[in-house]
Each structure stands twice: as structure tokens, then as C-alpha cells.
C-alpha positions in Angstrom: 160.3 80.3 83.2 162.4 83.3 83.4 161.2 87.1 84.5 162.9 89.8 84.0 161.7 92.8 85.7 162.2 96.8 85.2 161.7 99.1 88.2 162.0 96.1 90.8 163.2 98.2 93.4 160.6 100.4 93.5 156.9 100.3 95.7 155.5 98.1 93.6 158.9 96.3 92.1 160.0 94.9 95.6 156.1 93.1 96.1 156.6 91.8 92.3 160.3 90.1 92.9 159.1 88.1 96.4 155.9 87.3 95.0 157.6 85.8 91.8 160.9 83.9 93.8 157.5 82.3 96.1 156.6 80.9 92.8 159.9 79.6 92.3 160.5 81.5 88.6 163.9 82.7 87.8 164.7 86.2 87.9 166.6 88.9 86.4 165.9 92.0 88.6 166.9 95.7 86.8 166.3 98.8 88.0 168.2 102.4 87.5 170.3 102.5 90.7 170.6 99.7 93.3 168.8 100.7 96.1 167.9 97.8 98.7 166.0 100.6 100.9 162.2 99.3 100.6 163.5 95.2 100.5 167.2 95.5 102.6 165.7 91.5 102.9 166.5 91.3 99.5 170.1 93.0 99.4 172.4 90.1 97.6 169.5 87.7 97.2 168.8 88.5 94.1 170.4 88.3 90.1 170.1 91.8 89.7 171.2 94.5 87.4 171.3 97.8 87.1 169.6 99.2 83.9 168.2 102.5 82.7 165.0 102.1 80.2 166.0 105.0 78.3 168.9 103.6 76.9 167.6 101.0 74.8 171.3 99.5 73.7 172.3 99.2 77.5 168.9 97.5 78.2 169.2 95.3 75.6 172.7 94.0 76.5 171.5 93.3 79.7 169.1 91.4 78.8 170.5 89.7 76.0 172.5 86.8 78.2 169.3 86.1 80.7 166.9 85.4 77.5 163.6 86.2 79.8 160.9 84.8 78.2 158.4 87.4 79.6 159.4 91.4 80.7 157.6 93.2 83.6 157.7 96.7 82.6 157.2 98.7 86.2 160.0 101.3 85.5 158.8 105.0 85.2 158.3 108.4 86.6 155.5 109.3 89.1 152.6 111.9 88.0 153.9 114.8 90.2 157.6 114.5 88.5 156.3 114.5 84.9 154.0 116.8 85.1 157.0 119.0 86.6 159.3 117.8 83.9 157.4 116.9 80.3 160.2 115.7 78.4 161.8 113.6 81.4 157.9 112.7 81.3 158.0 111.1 78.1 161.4 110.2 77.9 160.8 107.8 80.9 157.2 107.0 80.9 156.9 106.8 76.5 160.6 106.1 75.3 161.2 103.8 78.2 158.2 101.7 77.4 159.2 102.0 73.3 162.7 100.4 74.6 161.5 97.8 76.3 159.2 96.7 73.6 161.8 96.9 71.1 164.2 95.2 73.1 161.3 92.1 74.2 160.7 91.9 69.8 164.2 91.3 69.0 165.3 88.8 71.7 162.2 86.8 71.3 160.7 87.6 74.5 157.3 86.1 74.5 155.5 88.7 76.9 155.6 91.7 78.1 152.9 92.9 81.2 153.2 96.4 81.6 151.8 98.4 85.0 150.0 100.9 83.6 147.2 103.0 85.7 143.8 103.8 86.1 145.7 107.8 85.6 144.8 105.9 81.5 141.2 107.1 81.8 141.8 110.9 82.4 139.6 113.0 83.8 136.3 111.1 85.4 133.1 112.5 84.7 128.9 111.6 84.6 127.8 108.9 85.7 131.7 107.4 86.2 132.1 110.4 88.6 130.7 111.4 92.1 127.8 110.5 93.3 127.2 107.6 91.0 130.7 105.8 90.2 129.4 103.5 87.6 132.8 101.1 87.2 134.6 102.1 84.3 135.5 99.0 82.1 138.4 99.0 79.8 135.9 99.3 76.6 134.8 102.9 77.8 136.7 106.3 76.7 140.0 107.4 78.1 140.2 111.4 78.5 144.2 111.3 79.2 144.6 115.3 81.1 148.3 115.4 82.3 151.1 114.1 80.7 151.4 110.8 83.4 148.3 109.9 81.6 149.1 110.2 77.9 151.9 108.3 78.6 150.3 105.6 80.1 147.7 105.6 77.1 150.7 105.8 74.3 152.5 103.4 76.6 149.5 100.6 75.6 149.6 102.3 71.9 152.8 100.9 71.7 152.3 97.4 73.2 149.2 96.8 71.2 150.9 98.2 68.2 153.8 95.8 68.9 151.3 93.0 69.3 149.8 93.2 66.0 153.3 93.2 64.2 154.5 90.3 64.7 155.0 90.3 69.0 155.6 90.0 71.6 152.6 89.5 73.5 151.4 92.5 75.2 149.4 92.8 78.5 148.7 96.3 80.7 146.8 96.3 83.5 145.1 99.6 84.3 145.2 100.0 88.6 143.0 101.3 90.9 144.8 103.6 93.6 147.7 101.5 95.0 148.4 102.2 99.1 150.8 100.0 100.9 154.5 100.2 102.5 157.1 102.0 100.9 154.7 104.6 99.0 154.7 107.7 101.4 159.2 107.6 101.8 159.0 106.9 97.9 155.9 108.7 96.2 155.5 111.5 98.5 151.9 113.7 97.7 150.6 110.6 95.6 150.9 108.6 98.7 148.1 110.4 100.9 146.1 106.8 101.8 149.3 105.8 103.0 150.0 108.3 105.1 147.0 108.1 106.9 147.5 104.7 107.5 151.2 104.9 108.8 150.1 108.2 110.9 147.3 106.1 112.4 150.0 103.3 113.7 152.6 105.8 114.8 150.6 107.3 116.7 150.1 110.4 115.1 147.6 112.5 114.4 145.6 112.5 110.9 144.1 115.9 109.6 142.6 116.2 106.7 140.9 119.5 105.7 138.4 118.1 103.0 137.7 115.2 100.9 135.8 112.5 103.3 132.7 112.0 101.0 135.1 111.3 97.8 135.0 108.0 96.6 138.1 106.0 94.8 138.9 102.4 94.3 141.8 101.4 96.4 144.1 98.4 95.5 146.8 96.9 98.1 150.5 96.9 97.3 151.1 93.2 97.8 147.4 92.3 95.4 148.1 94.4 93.0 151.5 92.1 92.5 149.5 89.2 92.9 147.3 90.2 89.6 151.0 91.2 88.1 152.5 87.9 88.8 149.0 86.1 87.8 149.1 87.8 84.4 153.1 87.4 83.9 152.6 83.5 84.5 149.2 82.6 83.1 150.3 79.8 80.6 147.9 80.6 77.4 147.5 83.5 75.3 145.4 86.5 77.0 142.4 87.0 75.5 142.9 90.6 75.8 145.4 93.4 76.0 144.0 95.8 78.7 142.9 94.8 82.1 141.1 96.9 85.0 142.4 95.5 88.1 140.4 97.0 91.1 138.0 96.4 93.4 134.5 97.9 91.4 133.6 99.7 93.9 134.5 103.8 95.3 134.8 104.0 98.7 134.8 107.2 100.8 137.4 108.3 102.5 135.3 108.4 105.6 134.8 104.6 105.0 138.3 104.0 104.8 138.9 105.8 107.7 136.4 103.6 109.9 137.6 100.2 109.0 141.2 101.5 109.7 140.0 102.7 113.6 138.5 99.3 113.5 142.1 98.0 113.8 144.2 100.7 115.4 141.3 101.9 118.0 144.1 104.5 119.5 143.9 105.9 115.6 143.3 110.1 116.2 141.9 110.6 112.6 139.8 114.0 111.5 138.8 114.6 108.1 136.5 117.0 107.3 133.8 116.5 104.3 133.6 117.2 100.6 135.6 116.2 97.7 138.9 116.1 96.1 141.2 115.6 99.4 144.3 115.2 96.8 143.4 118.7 96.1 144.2 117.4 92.0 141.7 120.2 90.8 140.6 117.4 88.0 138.5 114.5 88.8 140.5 110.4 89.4 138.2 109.2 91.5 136.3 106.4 90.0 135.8 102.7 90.5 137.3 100.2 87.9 135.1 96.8 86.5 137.9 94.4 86.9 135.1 91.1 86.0 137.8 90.4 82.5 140.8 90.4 85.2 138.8 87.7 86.9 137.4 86.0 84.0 140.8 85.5 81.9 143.5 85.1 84.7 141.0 84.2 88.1 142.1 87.8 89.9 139.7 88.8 92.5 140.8 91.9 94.8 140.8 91.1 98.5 138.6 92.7 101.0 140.0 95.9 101.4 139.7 95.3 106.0 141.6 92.3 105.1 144.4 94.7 103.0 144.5 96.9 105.7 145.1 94.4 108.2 148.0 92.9 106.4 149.3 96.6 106.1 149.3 97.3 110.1 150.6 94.6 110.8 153.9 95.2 108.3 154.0 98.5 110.4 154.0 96.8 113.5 156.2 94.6 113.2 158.6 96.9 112.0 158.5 98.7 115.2 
């Protein structure tokens, strides 16, 4: 089988590429500069171009000699920088996706996964929200607030759109809050759970003015590639279109906190209580029903100690 992957240079890109060449699939890596900083263990290892997804003729001849038979469409713009910049917004996070789908029809591509976010479902509220955090599942309403999140819902419009005319194959999977290495350097204030963990091993204090009874489903870098690569291999046609991929449940801040002391005992970590400690002034936190991930492809997450672990150890050994 052969992969071709947009964004695999980035956070979530660099955890997709080594979890793919483990399986042994061919790759064509892309991404919009060639920049080995996150992976420098992947620097000329890897058949890699560079490609822009907002130029849909470039993209296209790129692709065009490799023949992929599935895309992984990870390329786009954080929430901070499109919210910042609208029409960069779209023309990244929309156009980019428009592109690729485009591109996948006329070469024959027969899949194309595309990272999209739990950022789909908008603004969590009732029964989804704090206290109760009933899992959202990917039959209930999305309520898109900024523009990272109508872009992520027009993103799927497309795909399914795509899907119904004639191909290819379209798959997004919505993600629960994704921590792991690379994120703070790379996604700055988005990368708070992070930060806390790579404070903790560094030895430096963690002080967080509110937001230790919030709750919020947290995924792991290197899972959250397994369910990628899971989804990008899985031999028959998907049942369905839109996955959750999370853990179900919204854990507090506070709880996070523990298990992470558990590990790094030295860990100096305050946070004080309440809500909101991303100060976003619109309600994300929820917990995502990810039983169709697990029925159609087998994905379960990992306990999120074991995650952690996994993550510390990086950290350490880095040191």
C-alpha cells in the first residue's frame, strides 16, 4: 500500500510517518517547508516532498508520480492563527482540504482520512458540559463558534460531499485534546497539558491560576496516530464517515495533575480551582463516545497513566 501524508512534519505528522514505516507501508511524506526539528531521526530517511495544500496544481503534480492509494490530510493552521487570520483560516483549513479532495478524485486515490477535531462540535453545553459530561457521539449537534471549527465542520462537508459523488472514500476522525512532545515548541497557548507535563520533568514549577475542577478528554500524541494509521489501513470499506476518537471520559485537571506526581514525585505543581484554565471564554471541554472507533476499526484509547508514562519517559531520555 502507498500513504501519502500532508502536514507530516508537524506534532501529529512526525507520530503518523514512524507509526506507518513500523507497518512497513510505503510513504510519500509532504509538508510546506522541510523542517526535521520534531523527528531530526527522520532527516533523509524519508521520500519526502515539499508541498503547499493551497496550491492544488503543485499538490497534484506531486502526487501524481507516487499514485498513493490513500491521503492523510494532517496539514492546517492551529485555532489561535485562524482565528487571528480568517481568510489564511480558510484558505488553509477549507481550500486546503477542497485541494486535497480534488486532487485524491482525479488520481484515483481510494481514501482519504482527514484529522479533524473535537474543535467540530463548537461550543459544549447541558448535559455535554460541566458537571455532567455526557460523551458526545458523532450523531449529536455541532455548534461550530470560531472559525478553526467551521472549518473543520466544512472540512467533513467536503469529504462526505466527495464521497457521495463518485469518491474517494472519506474518513475524519474528530479528537479529543491531543498532549504529547513537540506541541508546546510548536502549538504554543493550545499546548497548556503539555506544558505542565514538560515543566513537571524539568524541574520547573507549574502555576496555574484556575481551572482544576474542569474536565476534558485527553488523547496521547503517539494513540491518536495509532487510530490514524488503524483507519488509513483498515482493508474494507468504513462503515462510517465521522469518528470520535477519545477516551469517554472528562478528567479534571486536578486528576491529571495527580497521576502525573505519581511519576515525577519531585513534580512542584499548583493549580488553583474552577473552570476554564485555557481561559477560551467559550466552553471545549467535553468527553467524546469513541464505541464506533472501536467497533469499526478495534481503536481503544490507552490508559491515560500509561500515556503519560510513555511521555516522561521521551522527556527523559532526551535529557
Amino acid at each position: 500500500m502507498r500513504v501519502a501524508i500532508t502536514g507530516s512534519l508537524g506534532v501529529n505528522g512526525v507520530f503518523v510517518v514512524r507509526s506507518l514505516r513500523n507497518a512497513g507501508v510505503e510513504i510519500l511524506a509532504t509538508n510546506s517547508i522541510e523542517d526535521y526539528s520534531l523527528a531530526p531521526d527522520l532527516a533523509g530517511k524519508l521520500n519526502f516532498r515539499i508541498a503547499d495544500v493551497t496550491d492544488q496544481s503543485a499538490l497534484k503534480s506531486v502526487l501524481r508520480d507516487f499514485r498513493p492509494d490513500v491521503i492523510i490530510h494532517l496539514a492546517a493552521i492551529l485555532p489561535v492563527e485562524a482565528q487571528a487570520d480568517p481568510y489564511r483560516g480558510y484558505a488553509v483549513n477549507i481550500m486546503g482540504t477542497a485541494n486535497v479532495l480534488a486532487v485524491a478524485r482525479d488520481l484515483d486515490v481510494a481514501r482519504v482520512v482527514f484529522t479533524s477535531s473535537k474543535a467540530a462540535y463548537g461550543e459544549v453545553t447541558g448535559i455535554y458540559a460541566h458537571p455532567t459530561y455526557k460523551p458526545l457521539t458523532e450523531d449529536d449537534a455541532v455548534h461550530p463558534k470560531n472559525i478553526y471549527d467551521h472549518a473543520k465542520v466544512a472540512s467533513e462537508c467536503l469529504g462526505l460531499n466527495y464521497q457521495r459523488c463518485g469518491g474517494p472514500e472519506f474518513a475524519a476522525l474528530r479528537f479529543a485534546t491531543i498532549f504529547g512532545p513537540g506541541k508546546v515548541g510548536k502549538h504554543g497557548p493550545m499546548s497548556q497539558i503539555s506544558g505542565i507535563v514538560e515543566d513537571a520533568v524539568a524541574g520547573r514549577p507549574v502555576r496555574i491560576r484556575q481551572g482544576g475542577d474542569q474536565g476534558d478528554d485527553y488523547i496521547y500524541v503517539r494513540d491518536a496516530a495509532t487510530a490514524i494509521v488503524a483507519i488509513a489501513l483498515h482493508k474494507r470499506p468504513l462503515p462510517h464517515a465521522i469518528y470520535n476518537v477519545g477516551s469517554g471520559v472528562a478528567r479534571t485537571l486536578f486528576h491529571f495533575a495527580d497521576i502525573l506526581r505519581g511519576l515525577v514525585p519531585s513534580a512542584d505543581i499548583e493549580i488553583g480551582p474552577g473552570l476554564d484554565p485555557m481561559g477560551f471564554g467559550v466552553s471545549y471541554y467535553s468527553a467524546l463516545n469513541s464505541d464506533r472507533a472501536k467497533e469499526d476499526f478495534g481503536f481503544e484509547v490507552p490508559e491515560l497513566a500509561a500515556a503519560l508514562r510513555d511521555y516522561v519517559q521521551i522527556l527523559r531520555e532526551r535529557t
